[in-house]
C-alpha positions as CSV (number, residue, x, y, z in Angstrom):
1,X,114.4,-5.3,76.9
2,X,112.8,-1.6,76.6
3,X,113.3,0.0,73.1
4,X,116.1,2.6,73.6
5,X,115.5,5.9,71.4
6,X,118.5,7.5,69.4
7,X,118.3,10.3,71.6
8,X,118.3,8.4,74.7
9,X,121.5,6.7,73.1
10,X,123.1,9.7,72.8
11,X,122.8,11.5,76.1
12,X,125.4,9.8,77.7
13,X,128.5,10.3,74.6
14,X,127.0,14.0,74.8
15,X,127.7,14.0,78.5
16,X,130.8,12.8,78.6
17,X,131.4,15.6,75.7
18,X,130.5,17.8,77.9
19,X,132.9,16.4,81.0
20,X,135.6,16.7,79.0
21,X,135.0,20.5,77.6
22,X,134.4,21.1,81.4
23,X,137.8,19.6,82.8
24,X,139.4,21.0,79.5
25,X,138.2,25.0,80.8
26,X,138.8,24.3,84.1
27,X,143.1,23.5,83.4
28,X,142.9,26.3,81.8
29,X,141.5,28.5,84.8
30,X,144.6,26.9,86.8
31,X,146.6,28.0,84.3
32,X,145.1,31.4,84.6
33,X,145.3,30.8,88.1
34,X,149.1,29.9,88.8
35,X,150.2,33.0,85.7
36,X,148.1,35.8,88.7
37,X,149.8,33.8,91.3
38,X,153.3,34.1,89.6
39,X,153.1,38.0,88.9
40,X,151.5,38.9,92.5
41,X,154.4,36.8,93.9
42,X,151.4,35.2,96.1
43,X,150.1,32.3,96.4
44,X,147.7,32.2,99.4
45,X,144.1,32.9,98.7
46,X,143.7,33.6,102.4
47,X,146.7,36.6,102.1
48,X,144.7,39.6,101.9
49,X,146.7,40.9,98.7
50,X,145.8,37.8,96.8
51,X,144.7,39.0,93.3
52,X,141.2,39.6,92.8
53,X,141.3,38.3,89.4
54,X,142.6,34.6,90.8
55,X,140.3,34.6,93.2
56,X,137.8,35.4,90.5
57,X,139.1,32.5,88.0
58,X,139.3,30.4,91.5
59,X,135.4,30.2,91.9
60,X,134.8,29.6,88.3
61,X,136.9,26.4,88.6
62,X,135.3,25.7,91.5
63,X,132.1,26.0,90.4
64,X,133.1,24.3,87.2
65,X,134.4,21.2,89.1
66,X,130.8,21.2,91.3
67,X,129.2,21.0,87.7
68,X,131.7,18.2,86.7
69,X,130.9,15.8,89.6
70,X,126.9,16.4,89.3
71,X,127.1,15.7,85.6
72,X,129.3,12.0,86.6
73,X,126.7,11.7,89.3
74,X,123.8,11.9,86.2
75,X,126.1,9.2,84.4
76,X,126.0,7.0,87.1
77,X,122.9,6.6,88.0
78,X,121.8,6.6,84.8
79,X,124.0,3.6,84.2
80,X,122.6,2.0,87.2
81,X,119.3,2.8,86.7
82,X,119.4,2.2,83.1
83,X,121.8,-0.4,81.8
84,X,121.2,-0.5,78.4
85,X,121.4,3.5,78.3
86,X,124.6,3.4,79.4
């Protein structure tokens, strides 16, 4: 077995850290979301009086959620790749 470094040990807990703080900000941009949604009285981000603002908060937890699955990606291949990283 390889020598794991302290700071190879760690990448993963900070990872999932980071996953969490991720899916944390992103409920709150559906909160943000559904409270523009509620005071426009519309819902449908195709309707062309949808809120700018929601559609705004709408591509940040979009892009949030891209960021998300690349950094569970990362975890599992490093978990496949590296066992005793993981």
């Amino acid at each position: 077995m390889q020598p794991t470094s302290r700071f190879e040990a760690t990448i993963p807990t900070q990872l999932h850290a980071l996953i969490s703080d991720l899916r944390w900000r992103a409920q709150l941009l559906d909160a943000d979301i559904l409270e523009e949604e509620r005071k426009a009285g519309i819902s449908d981000p195709k309707n062309l009086a949808y809120p700018i603002l929601a559609q705004n908060l709408r591509a940040r937890r979009d892009n949030l959620q891209v960021s998300i699955a690349i950094l569970e990606s990362r975890i599992e291949k490093r978990s496949t790749d590296w066992p005793h990283a993981a």
